[in-house]
TORVOFI-770009 format. One record per residue (C-alpha): residue number from 1; residue in three letters; x, y, z. Coordinates in nm, 4 decimals. Example, Ala and Ser with C-alpha at 12.3 -4.5 7.8 and 13.67 -1.06 7.14 Angstrom:
2
resi, resn, px, py, pz
1, ALA, 1.2300, -0.4500, 0.7800;
2, SER, 1.3670, -0.1060, 0.7140;
END
This chain:
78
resi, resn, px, py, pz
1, UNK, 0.0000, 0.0000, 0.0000;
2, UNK, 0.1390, 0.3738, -0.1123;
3, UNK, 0.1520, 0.5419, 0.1735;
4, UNK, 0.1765, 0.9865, 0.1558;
5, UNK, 0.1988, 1.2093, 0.4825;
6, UNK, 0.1150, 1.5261, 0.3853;
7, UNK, 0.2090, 1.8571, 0.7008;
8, UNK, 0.0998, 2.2172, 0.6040;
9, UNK, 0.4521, 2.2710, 0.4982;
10, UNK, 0.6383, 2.0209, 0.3286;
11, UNK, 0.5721, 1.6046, 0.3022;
12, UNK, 0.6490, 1.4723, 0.5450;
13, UNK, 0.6310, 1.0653, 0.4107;
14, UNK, 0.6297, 0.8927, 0.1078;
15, UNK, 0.6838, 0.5055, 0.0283;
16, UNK, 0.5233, 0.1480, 0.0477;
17, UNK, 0.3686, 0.0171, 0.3825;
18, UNK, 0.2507, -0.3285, 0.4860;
19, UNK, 0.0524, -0.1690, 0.8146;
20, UNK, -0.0079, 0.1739, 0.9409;
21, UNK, -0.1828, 0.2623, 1.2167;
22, UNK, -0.3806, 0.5493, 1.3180;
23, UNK, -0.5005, 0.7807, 1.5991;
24, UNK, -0.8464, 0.8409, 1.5138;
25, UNK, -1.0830, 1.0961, 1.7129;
26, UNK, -1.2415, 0.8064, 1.9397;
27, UNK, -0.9431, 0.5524, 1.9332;
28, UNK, -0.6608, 0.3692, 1.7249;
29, UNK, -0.7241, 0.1941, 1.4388;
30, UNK, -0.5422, -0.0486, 1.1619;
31, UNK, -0.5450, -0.0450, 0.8078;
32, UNK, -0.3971, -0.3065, 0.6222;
33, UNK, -0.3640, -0.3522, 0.2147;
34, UNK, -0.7169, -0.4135, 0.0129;
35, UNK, -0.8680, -0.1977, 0.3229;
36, UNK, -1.2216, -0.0663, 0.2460;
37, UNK, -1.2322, 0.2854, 0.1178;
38, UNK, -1.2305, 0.4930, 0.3952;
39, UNK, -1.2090, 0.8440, 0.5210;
40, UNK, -1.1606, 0.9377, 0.8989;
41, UNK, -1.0881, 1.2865, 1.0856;
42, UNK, -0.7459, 1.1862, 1.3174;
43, UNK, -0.6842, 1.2929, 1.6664;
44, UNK, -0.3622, 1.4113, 1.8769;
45, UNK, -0.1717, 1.0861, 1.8706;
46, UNK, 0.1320, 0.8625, 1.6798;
47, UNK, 0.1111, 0.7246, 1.3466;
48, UNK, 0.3274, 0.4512, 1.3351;
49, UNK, 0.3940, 0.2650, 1.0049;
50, UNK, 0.5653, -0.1050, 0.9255;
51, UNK, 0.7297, -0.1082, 0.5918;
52, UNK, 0.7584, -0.3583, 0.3766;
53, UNK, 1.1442, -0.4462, 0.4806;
54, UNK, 1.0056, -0.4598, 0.8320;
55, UNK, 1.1141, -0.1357, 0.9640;
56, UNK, 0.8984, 0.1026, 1.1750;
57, UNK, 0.8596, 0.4633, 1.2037;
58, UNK, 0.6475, 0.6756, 1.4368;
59, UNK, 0.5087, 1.0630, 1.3685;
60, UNK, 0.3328, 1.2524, 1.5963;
61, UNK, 0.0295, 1.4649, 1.4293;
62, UNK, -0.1485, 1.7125, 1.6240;
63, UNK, -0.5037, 1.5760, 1.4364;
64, UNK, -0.5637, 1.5515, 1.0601;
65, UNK, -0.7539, 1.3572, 0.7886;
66, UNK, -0.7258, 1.0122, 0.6309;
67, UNK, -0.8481, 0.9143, 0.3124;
68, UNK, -0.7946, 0.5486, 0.1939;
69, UNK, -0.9132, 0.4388, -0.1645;
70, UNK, -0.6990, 0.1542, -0.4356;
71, UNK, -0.4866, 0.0766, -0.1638;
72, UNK, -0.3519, 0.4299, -0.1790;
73, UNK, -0.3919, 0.6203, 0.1992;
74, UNK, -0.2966, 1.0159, 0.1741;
75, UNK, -0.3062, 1.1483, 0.5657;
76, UNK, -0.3398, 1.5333, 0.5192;
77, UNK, -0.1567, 1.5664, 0.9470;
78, UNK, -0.0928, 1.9199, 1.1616;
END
């Protein structure tokens, strides 16, 4: 799954992802590849990302927006 993190200012994350979850406004939640389409307003909280290789990475977004469609997920973050 393409994954794009998107700040006010510059991107902030670009690549492929096996698993990235997400700090929505009433909890965490998964997405996987072949996820449903989806879009969800995000909360203060710590997206943290698996990439294919197997590494992990963590951001911290003040709230945001996640839209998830053709196994493509674009998270417009503060």
């Amino acid at each position: 799954m393409v994954l794009e993190i998107i700040a006010p200012d510059k991107n902030v994350y670009s690549g492929t992802v096996n698993y990235i979850e997400l700090p929505g406004i009433n909890g965490l939640f998964g997405v996987l590849k072949d996820h449903a389409p989806l879009i969800s307003a995000l909360g203060k909280g710590s997206i943290l990302i698996t990439e294919e290789g197997g590494k992990e990475l963590s951001f911290d977004i003040k709230g945001g927006v996640v839209e998830i469609s053709n196994n493509k997920a674009v998270i417009l973050a503060d």
